[in-house]
N, CA, C and O atoms as a Tripos MOL2 file, in Angstrom:
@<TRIPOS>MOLECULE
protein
  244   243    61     0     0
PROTEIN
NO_CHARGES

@<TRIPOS>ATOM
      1 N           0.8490   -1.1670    0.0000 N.3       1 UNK1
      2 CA          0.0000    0.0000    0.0000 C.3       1 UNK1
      3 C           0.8940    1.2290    0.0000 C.2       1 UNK1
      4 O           1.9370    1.4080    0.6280 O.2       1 UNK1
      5 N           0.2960    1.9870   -0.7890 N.am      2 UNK2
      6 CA          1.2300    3.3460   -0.8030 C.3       2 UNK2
      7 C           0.3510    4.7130   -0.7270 C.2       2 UNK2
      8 O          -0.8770    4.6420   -0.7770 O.2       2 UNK2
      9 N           0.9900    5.8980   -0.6110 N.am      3 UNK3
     10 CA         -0.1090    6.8740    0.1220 C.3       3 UNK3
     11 C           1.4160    7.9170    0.0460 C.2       3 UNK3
     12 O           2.6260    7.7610    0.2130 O.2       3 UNK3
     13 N           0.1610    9.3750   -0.4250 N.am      4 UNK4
     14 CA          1.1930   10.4770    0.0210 C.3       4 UNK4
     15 C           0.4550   11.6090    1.0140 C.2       4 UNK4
     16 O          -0.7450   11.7500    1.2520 O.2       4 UNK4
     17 N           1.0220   11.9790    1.2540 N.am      5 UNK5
     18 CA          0.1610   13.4670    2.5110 C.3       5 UNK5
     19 C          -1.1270   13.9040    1.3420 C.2       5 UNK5
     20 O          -0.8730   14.1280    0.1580 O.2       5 UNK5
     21 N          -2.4940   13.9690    1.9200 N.am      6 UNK6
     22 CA         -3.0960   15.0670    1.3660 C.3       6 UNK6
     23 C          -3.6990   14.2630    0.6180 C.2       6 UNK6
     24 O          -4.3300   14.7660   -0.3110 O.2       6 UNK6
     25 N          -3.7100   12.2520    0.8170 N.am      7 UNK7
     26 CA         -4.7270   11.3660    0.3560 C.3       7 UNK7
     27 C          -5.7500   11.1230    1.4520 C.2       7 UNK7
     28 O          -5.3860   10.9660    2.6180 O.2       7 UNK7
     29 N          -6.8730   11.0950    1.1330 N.am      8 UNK8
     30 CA         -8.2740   10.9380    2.0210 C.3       8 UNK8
     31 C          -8.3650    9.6530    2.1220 C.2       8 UNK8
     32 O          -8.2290    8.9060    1.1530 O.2       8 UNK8
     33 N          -8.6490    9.1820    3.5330 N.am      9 UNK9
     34 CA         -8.6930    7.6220    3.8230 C.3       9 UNK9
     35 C          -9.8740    6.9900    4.5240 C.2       9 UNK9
     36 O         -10.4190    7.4480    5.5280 O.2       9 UNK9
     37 N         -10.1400    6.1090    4.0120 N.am     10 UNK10
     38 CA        -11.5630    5.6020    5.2510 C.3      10 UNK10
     39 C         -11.1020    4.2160    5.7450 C.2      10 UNK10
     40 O         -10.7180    3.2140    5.1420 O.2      10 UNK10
     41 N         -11.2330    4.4370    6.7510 N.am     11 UNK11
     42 CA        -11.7680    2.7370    7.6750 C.3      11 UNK11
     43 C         -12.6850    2.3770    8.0560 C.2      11 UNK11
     44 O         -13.2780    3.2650    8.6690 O.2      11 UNK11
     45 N         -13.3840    1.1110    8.0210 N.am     12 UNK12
     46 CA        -14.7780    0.7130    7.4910 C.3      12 UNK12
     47 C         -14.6350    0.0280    9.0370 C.2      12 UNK12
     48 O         -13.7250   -0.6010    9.5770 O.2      12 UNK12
     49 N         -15.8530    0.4180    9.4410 N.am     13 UNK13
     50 CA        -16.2100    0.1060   10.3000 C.3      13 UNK13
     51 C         -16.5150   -1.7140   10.4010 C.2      13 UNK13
     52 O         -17.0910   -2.4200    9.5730 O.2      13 UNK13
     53 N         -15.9120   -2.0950   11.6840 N.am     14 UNK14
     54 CA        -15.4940   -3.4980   11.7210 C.3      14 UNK14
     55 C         -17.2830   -4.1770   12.3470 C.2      14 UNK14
     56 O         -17.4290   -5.3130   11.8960 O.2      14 UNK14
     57 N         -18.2900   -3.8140   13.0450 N.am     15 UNK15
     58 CA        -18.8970   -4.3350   13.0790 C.3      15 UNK15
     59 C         -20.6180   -3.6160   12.1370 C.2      15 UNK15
     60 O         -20.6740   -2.6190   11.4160 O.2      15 UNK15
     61 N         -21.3990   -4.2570   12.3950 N.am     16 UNK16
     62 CA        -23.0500   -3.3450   11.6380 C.3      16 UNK16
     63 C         -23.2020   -1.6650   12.8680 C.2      16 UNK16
     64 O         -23.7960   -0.5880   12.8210 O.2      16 UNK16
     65 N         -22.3630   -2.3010   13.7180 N.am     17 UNK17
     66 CA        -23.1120   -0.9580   14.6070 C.3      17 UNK17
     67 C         -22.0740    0.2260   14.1330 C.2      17 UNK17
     68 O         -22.3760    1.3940   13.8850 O.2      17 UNK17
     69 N         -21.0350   -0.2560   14.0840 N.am     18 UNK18
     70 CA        -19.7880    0.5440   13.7060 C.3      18 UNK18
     71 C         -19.4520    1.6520   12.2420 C.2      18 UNK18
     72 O         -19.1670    1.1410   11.1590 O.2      18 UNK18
     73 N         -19.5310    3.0850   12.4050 N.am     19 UNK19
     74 CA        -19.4140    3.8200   11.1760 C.3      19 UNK19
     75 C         -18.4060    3.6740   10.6270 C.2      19 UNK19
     76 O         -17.7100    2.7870   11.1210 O.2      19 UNK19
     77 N         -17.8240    4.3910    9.4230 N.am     20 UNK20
     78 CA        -16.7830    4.1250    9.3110 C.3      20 UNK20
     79 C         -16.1460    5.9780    9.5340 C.2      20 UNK20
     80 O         -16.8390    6.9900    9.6440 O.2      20 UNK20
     81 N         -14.8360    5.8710    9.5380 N.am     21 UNK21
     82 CA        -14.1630    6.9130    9.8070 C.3      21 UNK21
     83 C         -13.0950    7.1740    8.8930 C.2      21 UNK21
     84 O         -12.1690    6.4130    8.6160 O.2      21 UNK21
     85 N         -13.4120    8.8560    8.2470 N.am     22 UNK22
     86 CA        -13.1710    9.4840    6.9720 C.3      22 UNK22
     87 C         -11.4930   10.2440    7.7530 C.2      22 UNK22
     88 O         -11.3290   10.6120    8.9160 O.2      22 UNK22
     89 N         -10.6780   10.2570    6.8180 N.am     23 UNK23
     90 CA         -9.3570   11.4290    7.4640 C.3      23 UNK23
     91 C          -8.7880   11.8840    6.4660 C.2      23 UNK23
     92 O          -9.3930   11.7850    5.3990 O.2      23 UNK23
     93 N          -7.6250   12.4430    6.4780 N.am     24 UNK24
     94 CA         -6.3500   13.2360    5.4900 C.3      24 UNK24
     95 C          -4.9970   12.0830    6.1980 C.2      24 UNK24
     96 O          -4.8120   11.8090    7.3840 O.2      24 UNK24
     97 N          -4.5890   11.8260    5.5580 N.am     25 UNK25
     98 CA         -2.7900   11.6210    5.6710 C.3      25 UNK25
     99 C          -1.9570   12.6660    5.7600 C.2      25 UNK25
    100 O          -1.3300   13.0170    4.7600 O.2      25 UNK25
    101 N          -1.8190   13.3340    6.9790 N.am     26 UNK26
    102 CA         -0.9630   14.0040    6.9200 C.3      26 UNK26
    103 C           1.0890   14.1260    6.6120 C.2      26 UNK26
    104 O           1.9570   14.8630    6.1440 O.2      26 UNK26
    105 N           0.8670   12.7640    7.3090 N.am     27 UNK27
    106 CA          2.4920   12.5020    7.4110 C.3      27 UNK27
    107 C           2.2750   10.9850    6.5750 C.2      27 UNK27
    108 O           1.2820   10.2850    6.7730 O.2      27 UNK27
    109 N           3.4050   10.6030    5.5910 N.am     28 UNK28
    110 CA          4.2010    9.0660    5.4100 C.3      28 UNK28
    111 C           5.0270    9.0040    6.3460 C.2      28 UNK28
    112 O           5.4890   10.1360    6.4890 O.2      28 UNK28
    113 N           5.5710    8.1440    7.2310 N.am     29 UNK29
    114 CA          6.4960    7.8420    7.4000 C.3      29 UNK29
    115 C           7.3910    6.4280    7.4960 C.2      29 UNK29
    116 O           8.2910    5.9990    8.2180 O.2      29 UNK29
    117 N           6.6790    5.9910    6.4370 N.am     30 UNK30
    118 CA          7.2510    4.8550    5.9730 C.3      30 UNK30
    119 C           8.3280    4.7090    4.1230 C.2      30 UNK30
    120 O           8.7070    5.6520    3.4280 O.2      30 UNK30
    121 N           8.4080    4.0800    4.0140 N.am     31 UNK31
    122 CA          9.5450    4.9260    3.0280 C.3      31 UNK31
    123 C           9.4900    4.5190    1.9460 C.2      31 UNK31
    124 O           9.9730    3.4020    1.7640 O.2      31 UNK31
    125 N           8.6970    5.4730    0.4140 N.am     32 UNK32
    126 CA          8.5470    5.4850   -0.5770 C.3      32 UNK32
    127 C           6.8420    5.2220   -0.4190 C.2      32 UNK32
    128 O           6.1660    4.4030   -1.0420 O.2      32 UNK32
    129 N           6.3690    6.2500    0.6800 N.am     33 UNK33
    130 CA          4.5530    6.1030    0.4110 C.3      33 UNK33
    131 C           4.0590    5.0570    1.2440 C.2      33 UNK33
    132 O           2.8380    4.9230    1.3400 O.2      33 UNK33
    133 N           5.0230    4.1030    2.0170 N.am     34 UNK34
    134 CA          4.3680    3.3460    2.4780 C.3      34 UNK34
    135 C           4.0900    3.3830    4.1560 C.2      34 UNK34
    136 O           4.7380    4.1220    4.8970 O.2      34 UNK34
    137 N           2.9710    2.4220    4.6590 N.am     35 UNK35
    138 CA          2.6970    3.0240    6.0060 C.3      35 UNK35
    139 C           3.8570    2.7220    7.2040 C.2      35 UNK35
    140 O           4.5780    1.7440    7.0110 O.2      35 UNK35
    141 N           4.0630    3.5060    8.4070 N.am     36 UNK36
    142 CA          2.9480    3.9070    9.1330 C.3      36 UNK36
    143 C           2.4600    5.6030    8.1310 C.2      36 UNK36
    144 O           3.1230    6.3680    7.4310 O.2      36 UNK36
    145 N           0.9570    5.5680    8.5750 N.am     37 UNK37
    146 CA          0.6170    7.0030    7.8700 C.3      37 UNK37
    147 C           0.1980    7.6460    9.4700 C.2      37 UNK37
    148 O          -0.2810    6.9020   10.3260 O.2      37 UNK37
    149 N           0.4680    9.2040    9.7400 N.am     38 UNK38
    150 CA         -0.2350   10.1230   10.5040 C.3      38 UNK38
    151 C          -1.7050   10.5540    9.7380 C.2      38 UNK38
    152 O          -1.8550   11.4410    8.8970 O.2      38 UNK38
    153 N          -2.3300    9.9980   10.0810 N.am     39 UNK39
    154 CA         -3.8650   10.9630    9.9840 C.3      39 UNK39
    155 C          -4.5110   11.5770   10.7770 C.2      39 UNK39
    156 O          -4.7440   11.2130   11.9300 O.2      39 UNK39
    157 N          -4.9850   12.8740   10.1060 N.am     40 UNK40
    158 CA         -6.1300   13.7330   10.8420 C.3      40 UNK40
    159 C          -7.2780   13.2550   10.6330 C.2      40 UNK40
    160 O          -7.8170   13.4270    9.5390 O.2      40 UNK40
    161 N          -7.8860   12.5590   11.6320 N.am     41 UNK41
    162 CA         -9.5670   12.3080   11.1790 C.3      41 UNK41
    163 C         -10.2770   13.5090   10.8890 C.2      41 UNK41
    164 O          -9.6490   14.4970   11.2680 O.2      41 UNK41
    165 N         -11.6180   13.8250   10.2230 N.am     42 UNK42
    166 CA        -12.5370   14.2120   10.1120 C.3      42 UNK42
    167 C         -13.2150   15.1160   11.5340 C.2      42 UNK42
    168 O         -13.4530   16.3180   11.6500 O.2      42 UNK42
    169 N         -13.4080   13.8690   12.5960 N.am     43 UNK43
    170 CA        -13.6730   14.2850   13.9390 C.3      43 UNK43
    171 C         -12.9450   15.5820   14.7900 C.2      43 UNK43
    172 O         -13.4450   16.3310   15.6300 O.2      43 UNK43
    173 N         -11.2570   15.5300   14.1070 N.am     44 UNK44
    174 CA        -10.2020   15.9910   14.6270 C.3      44 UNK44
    175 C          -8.9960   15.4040   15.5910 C.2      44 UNK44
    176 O          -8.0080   15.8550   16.1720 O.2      44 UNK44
    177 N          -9.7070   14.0370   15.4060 N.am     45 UNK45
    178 CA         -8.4900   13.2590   16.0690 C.3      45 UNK45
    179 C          -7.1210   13.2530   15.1830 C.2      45 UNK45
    180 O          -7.0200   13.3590   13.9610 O.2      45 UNK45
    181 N          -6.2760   13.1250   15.9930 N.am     46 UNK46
    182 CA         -5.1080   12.2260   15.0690 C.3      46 UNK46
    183 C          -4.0400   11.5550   15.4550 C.2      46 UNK46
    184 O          -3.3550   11.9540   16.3960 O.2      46 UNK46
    185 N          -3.7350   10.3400   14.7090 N.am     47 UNK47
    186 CA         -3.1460    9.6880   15.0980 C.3      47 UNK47
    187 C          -2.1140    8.5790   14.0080 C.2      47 UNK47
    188 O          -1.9410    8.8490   12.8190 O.2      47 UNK47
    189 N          -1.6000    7.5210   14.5790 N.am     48 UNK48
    190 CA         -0.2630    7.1700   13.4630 C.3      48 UNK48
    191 C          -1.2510    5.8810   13.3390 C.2      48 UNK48
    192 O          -1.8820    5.4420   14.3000 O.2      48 UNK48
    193 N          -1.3030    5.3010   11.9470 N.am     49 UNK49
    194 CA         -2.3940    4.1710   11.4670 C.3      49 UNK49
    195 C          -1.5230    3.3170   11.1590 C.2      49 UNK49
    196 O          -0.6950    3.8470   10.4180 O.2      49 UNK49
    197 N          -1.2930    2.2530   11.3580 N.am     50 UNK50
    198 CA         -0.7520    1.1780   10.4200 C.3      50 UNK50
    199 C          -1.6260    0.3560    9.6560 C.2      50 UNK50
    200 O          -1.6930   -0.8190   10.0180 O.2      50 UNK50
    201 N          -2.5580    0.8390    8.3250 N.am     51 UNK51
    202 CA         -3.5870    0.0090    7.7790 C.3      51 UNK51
    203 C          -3.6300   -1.2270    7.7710 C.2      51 UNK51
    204 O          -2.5700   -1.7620    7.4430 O.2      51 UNK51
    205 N          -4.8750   -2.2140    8.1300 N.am     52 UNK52
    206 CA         -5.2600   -3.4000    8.0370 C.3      52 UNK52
    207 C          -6.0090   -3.5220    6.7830 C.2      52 UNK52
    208 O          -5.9150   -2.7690    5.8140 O.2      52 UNK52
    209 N          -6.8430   -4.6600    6.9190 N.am     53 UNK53
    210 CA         -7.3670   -4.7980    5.5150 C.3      53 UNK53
    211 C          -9.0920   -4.1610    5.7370 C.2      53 UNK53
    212 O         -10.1320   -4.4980    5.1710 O.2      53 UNK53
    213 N          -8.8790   -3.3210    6.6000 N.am     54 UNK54
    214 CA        -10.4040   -2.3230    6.6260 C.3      54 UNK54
    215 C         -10.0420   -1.0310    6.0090 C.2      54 UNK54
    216 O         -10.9660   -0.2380    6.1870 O.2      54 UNK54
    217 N          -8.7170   -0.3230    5.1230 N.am     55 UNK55
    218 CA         -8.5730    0.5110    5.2200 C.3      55 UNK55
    219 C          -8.4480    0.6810    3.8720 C.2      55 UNK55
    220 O          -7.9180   -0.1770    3.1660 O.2      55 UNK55
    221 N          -8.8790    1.6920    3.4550 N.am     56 UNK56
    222 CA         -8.8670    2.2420    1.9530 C.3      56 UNK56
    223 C          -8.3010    3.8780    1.4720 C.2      56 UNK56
    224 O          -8.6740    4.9520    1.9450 O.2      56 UNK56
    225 N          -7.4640    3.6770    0.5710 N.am     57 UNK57
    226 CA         -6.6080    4.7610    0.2030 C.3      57 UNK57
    227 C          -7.4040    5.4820   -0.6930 C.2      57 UNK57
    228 O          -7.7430    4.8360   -1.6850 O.2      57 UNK57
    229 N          -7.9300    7.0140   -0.6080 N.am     58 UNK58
    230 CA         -8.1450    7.2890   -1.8500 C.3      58 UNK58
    231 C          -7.5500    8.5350   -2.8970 C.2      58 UNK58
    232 O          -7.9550    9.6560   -2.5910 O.2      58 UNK58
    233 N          -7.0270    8.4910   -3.5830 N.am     59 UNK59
    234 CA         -5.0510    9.1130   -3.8260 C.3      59 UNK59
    235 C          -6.3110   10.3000   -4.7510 C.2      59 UNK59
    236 O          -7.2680   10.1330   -5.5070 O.2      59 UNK59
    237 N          -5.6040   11.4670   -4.1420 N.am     60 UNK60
    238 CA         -5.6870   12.9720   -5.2390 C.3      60 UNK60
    239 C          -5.2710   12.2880   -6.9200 C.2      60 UNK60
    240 O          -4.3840   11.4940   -7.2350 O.2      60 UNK60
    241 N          -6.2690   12.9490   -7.7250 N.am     61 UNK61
    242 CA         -6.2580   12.8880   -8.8430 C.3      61 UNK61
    243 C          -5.0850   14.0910   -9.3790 C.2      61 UNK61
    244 O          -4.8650   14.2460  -10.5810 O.2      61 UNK61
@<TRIPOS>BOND
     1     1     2 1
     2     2     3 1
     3     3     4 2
     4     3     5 am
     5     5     6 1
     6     6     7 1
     7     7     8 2
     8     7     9 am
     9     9    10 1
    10    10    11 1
    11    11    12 2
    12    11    13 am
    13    13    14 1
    14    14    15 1
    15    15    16 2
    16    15    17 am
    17    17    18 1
    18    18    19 1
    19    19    20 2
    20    19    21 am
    21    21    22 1
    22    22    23 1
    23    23    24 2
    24    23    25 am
    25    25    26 1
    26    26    27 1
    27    27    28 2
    28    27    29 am
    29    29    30 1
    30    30    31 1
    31    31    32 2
    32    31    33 am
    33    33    34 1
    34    34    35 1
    35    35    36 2
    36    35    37 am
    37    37    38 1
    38    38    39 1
    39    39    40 2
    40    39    41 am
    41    41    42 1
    42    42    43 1
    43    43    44 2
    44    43    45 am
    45    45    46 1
    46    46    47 1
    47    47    48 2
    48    47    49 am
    49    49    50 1
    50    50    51 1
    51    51    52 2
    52    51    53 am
    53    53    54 1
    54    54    55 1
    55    55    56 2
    56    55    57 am
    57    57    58 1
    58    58    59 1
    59    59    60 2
    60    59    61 am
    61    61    62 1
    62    62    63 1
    63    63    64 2
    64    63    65 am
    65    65    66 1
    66    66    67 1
    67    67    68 2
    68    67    69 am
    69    69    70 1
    70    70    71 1
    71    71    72 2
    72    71    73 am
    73    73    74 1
    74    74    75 1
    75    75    76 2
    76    75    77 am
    77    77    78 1
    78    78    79 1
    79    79    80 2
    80    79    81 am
    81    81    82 1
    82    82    83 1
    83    83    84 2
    84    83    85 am
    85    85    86 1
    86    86    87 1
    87    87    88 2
    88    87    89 am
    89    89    90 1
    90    90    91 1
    91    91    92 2
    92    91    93 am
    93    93    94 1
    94    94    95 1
    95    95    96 2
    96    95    97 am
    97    97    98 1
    98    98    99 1
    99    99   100 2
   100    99   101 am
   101   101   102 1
   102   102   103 1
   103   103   104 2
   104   103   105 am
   105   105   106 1
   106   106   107 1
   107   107   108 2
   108   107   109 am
   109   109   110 1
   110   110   111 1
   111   111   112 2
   112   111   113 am
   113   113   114 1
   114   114   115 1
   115   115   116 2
   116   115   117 am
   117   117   118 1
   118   118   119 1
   119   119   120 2
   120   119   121 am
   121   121   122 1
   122   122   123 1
   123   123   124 2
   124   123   125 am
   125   125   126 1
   126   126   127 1
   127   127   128 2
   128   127   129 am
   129   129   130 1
   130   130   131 1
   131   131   132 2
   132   131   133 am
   133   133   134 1
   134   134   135 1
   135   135   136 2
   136   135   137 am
   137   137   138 1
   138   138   139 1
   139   139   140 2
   140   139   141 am
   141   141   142 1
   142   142   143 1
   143   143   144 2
   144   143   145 am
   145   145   146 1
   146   146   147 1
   147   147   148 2
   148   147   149 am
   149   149   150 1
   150   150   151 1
   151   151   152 2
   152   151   153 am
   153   153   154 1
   154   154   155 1
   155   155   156 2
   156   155   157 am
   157   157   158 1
   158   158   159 1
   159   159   160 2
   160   159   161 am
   161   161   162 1
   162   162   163 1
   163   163   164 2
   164   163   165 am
   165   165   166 1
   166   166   167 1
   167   167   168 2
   168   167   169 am
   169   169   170 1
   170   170   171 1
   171   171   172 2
   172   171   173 am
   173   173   174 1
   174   174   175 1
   175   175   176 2
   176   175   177 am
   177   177   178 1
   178   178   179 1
   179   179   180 2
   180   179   181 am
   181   181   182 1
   182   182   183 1
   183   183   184 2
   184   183   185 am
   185   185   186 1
   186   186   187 1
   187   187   188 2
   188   187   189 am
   189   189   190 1
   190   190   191 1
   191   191   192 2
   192   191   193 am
   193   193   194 1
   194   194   195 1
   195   195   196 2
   196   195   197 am
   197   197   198 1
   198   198   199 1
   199   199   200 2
   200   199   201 am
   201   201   202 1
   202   202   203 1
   203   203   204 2
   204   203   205 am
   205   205   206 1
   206   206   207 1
   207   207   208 2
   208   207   209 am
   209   209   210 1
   210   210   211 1
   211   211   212 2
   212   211   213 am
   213   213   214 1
   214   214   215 1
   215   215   216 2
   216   215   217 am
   217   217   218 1
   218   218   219 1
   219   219   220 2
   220   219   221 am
   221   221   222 1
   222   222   223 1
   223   223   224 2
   224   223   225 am
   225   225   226 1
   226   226   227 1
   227   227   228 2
   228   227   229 am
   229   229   230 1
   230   230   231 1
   231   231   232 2
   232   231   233 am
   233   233   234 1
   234   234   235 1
   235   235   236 2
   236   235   237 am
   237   237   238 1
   238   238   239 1
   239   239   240 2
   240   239   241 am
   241   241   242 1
   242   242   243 1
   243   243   244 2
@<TRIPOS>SUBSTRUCTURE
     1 UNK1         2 RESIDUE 1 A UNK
     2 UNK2         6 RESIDUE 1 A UNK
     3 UNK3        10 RESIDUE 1 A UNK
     4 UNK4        14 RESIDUE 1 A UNK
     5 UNK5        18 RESIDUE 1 A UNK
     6 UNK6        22 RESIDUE 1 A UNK
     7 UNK7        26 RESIDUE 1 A UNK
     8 UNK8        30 RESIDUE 1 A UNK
     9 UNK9        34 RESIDUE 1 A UNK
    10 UNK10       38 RESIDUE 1 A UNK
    11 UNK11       42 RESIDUE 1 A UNK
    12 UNK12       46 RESIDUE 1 A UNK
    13 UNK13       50 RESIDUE 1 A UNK
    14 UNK14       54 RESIDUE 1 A UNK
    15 UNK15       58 RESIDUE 1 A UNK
    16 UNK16       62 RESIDUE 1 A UNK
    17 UNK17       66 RESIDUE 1 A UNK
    18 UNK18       70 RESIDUE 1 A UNK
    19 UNK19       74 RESIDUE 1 A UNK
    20 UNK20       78 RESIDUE 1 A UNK
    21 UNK21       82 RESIDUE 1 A UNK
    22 UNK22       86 RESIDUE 1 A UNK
    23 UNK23       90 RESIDUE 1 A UNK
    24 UNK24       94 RESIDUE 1 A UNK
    25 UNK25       98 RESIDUE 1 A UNK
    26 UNK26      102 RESIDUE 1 A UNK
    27 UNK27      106 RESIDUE 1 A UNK
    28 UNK28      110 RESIDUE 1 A UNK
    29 UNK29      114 RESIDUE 1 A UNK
    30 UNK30      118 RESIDUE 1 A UNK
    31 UNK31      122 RESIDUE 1 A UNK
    32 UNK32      126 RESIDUE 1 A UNK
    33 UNK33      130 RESIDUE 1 A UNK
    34 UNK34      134 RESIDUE 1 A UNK
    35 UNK35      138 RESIDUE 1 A UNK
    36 UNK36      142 RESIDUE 1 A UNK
    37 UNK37      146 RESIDUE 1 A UNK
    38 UNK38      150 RESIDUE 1 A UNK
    39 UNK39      154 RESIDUE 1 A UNK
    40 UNK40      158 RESIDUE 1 A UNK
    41 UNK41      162 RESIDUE 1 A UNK
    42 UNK42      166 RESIDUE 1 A UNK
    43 UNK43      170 RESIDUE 1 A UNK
    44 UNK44      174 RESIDUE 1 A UNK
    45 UNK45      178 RESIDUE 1 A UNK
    46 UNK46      182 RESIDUE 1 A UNK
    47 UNK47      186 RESIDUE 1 A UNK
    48 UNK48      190 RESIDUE 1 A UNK
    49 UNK49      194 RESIDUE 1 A UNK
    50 UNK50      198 RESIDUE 1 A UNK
    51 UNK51      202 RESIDUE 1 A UNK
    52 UNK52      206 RESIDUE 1 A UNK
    53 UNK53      210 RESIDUE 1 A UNK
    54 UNK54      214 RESIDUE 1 A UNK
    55 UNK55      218 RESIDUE 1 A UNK
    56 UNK56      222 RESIDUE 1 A UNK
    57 UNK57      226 RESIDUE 1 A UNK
    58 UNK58      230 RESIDUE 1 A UNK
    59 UNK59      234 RESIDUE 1 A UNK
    60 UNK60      238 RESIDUE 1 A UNK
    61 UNK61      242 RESIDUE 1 A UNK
């Protein structure tokens, strides 16, 4: 998986009750795009993600 600052990301909520949660990538710091990524959620949280397979990249056109 690869990702640069300023790609929008969602993680899908793991159960039916569960939303999913929209962010920005602020930071790569893994090397050549890859994770760990810093994201700003939506909410205003933020924090360092290491994506699982709930997580979806969606890269600036």
């Amino acid at each position: 998986m690869k990702a640069s600052p300023g790609n929008r990301i969602i993680v899908r909520g793991r159960t039916v009750e569960s939303s999913d949660r929209h962010g920005e990538i602020v930071e790569v710091r893994g090397d050549d795009g890859a994770p760990p990524y810093f994201v700003r959620f939506d909410d205003g949280h933020e924090s360092v993600v290491f994506p699982g397979g709930d997580f979806v990249v969606q890269h600036n056109p």
